[in-house]
N, C-alpha and C positions, 0 to 999 in steps of 0.2 A: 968605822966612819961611814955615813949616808954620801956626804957629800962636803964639801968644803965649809958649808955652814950648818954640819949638821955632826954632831960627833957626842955621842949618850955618856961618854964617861967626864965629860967636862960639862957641869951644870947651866953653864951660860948656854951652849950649844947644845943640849938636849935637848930631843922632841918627843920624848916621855908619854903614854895611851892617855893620860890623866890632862890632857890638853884638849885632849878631842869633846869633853865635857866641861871646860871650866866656862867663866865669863865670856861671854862674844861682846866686839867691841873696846877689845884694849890694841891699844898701839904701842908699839908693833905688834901684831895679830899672834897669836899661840896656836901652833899646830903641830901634832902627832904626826911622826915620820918614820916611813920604815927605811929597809938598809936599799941601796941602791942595787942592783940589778947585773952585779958584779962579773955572777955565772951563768949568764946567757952565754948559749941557748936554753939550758935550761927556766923552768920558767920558773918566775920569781910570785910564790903562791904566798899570800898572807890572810890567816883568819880570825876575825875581831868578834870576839864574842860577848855580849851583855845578857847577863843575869839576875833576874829579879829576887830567884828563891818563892814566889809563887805563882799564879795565875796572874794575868794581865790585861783588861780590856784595850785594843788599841782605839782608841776615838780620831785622829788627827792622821794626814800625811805625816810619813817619815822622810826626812830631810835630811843628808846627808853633803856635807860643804867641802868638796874637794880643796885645798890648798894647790895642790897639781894639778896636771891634767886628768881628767875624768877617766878611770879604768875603760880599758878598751873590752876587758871582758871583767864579768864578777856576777856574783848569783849571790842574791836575799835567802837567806834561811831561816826556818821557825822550828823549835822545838815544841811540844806540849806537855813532857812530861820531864822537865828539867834535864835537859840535854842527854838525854840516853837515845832517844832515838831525833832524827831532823829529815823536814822534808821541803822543799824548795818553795819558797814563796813568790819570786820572781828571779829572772835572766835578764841581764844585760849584755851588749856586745857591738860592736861598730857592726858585725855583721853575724846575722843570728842563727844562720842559715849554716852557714861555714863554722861558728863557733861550738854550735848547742845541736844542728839538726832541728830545729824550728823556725815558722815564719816568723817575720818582726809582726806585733801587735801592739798597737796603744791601749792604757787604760781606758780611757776615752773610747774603743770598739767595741769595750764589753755591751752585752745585754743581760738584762736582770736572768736570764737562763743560762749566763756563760758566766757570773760573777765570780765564780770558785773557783774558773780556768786560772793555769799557771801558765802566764805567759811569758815569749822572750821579747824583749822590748829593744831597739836602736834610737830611742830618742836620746837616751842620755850619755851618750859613751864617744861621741866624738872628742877626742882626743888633747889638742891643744885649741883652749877657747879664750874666749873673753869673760871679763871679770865679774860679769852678768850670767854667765854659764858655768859655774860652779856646782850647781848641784846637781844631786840625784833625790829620784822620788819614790817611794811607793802609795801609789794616791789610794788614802783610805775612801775621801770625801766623796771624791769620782764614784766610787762602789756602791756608797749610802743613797748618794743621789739617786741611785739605779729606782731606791724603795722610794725616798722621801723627797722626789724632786727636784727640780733646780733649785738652790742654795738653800735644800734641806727646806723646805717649808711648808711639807705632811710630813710631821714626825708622826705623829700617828699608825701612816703607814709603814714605815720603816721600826718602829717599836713590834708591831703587829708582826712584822718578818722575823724580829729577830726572836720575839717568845716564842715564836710556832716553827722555828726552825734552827733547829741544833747544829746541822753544818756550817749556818751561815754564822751563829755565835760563836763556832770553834774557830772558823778562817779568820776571825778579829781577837782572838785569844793566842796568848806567847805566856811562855814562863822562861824563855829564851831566844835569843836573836841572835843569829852570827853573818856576819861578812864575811865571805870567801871572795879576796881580792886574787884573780888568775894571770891577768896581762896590764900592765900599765901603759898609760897613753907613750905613744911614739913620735907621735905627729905625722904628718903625710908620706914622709921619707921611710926607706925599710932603717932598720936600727944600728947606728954608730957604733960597733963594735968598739973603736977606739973611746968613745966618749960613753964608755957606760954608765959614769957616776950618773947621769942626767935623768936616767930611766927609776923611778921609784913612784912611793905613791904616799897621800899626804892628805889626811885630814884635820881640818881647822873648828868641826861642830857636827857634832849629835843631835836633831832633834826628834826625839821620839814622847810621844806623849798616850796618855791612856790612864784609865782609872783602877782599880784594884778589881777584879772580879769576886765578888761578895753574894752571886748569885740573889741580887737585890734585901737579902737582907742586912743590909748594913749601911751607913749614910760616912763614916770614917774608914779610912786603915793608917795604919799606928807602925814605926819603928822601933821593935824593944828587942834590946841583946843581938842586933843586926839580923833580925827578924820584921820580916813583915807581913802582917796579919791585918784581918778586919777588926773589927770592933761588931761584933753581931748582937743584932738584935731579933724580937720576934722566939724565944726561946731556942735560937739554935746555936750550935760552937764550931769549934775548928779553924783554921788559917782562914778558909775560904767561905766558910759556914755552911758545908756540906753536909750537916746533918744535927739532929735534936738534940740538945740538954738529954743528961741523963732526968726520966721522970716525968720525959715529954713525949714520949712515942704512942699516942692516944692516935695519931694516922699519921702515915710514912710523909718523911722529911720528901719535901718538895720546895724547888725552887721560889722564890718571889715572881711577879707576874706585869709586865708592862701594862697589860689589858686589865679593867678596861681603860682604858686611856682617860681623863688624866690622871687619877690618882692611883691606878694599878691596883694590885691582891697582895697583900702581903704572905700570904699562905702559912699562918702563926703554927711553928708547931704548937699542940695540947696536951 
């Protein structure tokens, strides 16, 4: 049992992963719960992993809707190559310094020459909030702006960045996302040993959003046999359409091309 209203073997009272992604907006609210906090001091570590099965462009902030209170520690991670190896996308922590060994930073302080930085951030992790302060972020938008201005409006610019630069298309690529939840809110007090059902952690919504990376030959991607692939066009194949039809290697498979802007290169294989 989590907690008095929270107990996985009785289906009324189960708070099941499969919550954290259903409809938002039913009453009473559905939210994913883990177990309560029982063997503190030990810490109570949980990690929530999402899997595509292939390439993923991220377009949007990620949003993340605490039903509790806001992890007081937790770290964003990205895989690239279907979870074999991961490397930290962001930190979180009431204090980042004491948590992680790094200073707190905002999205909002990067500069277009620091966008890659991994930083640790204290905006989101205060503890017990109001119902207005629920989530957590990792602002894509913030990033894009760096290229394409306040509310994106040189895409131009920003298409330009991202064909002519491979690090900056890989930092918005996932074939996997995991949550590494470390510490749960406490609230201001050091922690109630006796009252430990209260300490856990509890989300109500996923939002994570992005396109399929189809290295712009492709305008679909398609769910078949729990598979998800592009639809390639342009004579090339494969999930991602990383390379030529057989029949087509008249010049080596190369990406499609945002430039020149608007309508871009399709770079046909021949």
């Amino acid at each position: 049992m989590c907690n008095n209203e929270c107990d996985a073997r009785t289906p009324e009272l189960a708070h099941p992963p499969e919550l954290m992604v259903d409809d938002e907006g039913r009453v009473p609210n559905t939210f994913w719960q883990s177990v309560s906090w029982r063997q503190f001091p030990e810490p109570l570590v949980v990690n929530l992993t999402l899997s595509w099965g292939k390439s993923i462009e991220l377009t949007e902030d990620i949003v993340i809707t605490f039903e509790s209170g806001r992890p007081e520690q937790m770290v964003l991670e990205k895989s690239l190559d279907h979870g074999h190896t991961w490397q930290p996308y962001q930190f979180y922590a009431v204090d980042c310094l004491n948590s992680f060994g790094m200073e707190s930073r905002r999205a909002q302080d990067l500069t277009a020459a620091s966008v890659l930085d991994i930083i640790c951030t204290e905006e989101y992790s205060r503890g017990y909030v109001w119902k207005l302060e629920k989530t957590v972020r990792f602002e894509i938008q913030v990033r894009f702006a760096l290229f394409g201005g306040p509310r994106l409006s040189d895409m131009a610019s920003l298409y330009s960045r991202l064909d002519t630069t491979k690090e900056l298309r890989d930092f918005f690529t996932v074939t996997d996302l995991r949550l590494r939840l470390l510490r749960p809110a406490t609230g201001p007090t050091s922690v109630d040993p006796l009252n430990l059902s209260k300490y856990f952690y509890a989300i109500s919504n996923l939002d994570i959003r992005g396109r399929c990376r189809c290295h712009l030959h492709a305008n679909n991607c398609i769910l078949e046999n729990g598979r998800l692939s592009c639809q390639c066009e342009h004579n090339t194949t494969g999930q991602d359409c990383g390379s030529c039809n057989d029949g087509f290697h008249g010049r080596p498979w190369t990406a499609g091309s945002y430039l020149p802007i608007p309508k871009g290169t399709a770079n046909v294989c021949e």
